[in-house]
N, C-alpha and C positions, 0 to 999 in steps of 0.2 A: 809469621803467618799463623793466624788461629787453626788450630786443630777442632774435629770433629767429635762432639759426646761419644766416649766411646761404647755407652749404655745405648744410646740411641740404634733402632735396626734400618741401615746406611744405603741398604741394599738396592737400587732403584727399580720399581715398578718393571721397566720397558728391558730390563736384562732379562732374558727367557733361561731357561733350569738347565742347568748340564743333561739331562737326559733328554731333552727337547734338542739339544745341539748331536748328542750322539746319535738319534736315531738321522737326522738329517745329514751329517755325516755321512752314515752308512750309506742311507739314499742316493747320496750324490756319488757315492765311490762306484753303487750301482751305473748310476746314468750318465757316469763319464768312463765307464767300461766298454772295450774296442765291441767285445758282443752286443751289448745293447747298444752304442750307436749305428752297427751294420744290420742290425735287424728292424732299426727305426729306420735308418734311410731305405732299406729294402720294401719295407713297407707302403712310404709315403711315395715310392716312386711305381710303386703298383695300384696306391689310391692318392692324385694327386691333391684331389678336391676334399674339402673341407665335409665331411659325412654329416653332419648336425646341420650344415646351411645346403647341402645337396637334396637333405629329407623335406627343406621347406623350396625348392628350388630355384634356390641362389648358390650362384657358382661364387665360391669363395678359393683361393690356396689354401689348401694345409701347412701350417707351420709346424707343428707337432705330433708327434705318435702317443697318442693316452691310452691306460689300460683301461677296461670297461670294470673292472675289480680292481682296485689299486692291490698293491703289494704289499703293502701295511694289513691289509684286510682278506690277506688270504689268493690273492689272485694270481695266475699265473705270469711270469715275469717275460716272455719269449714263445707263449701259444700265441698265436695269429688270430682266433678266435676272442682272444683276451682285449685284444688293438681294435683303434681304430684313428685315423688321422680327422685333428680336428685344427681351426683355425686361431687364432690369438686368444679373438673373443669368447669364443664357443669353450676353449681348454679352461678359461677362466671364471666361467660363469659355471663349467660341467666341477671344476675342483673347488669351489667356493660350496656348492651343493652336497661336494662331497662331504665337507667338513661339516655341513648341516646335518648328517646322515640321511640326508630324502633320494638318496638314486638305490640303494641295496638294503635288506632288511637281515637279521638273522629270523633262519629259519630251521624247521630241521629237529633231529632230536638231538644233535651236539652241537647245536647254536650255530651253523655255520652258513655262510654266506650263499644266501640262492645268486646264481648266475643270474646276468639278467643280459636279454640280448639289446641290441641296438636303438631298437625301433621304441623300448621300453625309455629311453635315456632321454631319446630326442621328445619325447611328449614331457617327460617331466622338467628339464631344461631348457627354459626359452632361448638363450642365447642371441647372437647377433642382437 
């Protein structure tokens, strides 16, 4: 069987970085913690409907509980005020934005994240 140059860098593009895997890690140890799934189902059974398709009104289900500040970025993990239940579509279209940075800006004099409420999220995110 040929072996590979072992001069050559073997590495393949589509492997993501040990740090990209630890922080995700962390994340998921987060979101399969007994706290945060009883405070997401608490949630979505106090807001059933989908809040991004209820602002355009279309009654959608919520399948998810998303923070309006992720956790990476400073936002509270378990304030109620932080949540909001969103649908498949809408969760996927609001964290694809996020990764763009277009829903929260730093502000501030120690760079830190303006809260932004609800009504801010559903104008900048079309969804559905």
């Amino acid at each position: 069987m040929p072996k590979l140059n072992s001069t050559k860098n073997t590495r393949r593009k589509y492997v993501p970085e040990k740090e990209a895997k630890e922080v995700e890690n962390k994340n998921m140890s987060f979101y399969n913690s007994k706290a945060w799934r009883a405070t997401s189902s608490k949630y979505r059974k106090e807001n059933p409907l989908c809040e991004s398709c209820a602002n355009k009104g279309i009654t959608t289900a919520a399948a998810h509980t998303d923070h309006l500040i992720s956790i990476q970025q400073g936002g509270h993990k378990y304030d109620i005020d932080n949540l909001m239940s969103l649908c498949i579509s809408c969760h996927s279209v609001k964290t694809q934005a996020e990764k763009k940075g277009i829903l929260v800006e730093y502000k501030g004099t120690f760079g830190q994240f303006v809260p932004v409420d609800k009504s801010s999220i559903f104008e900048k995110v079309g969804g559905t």
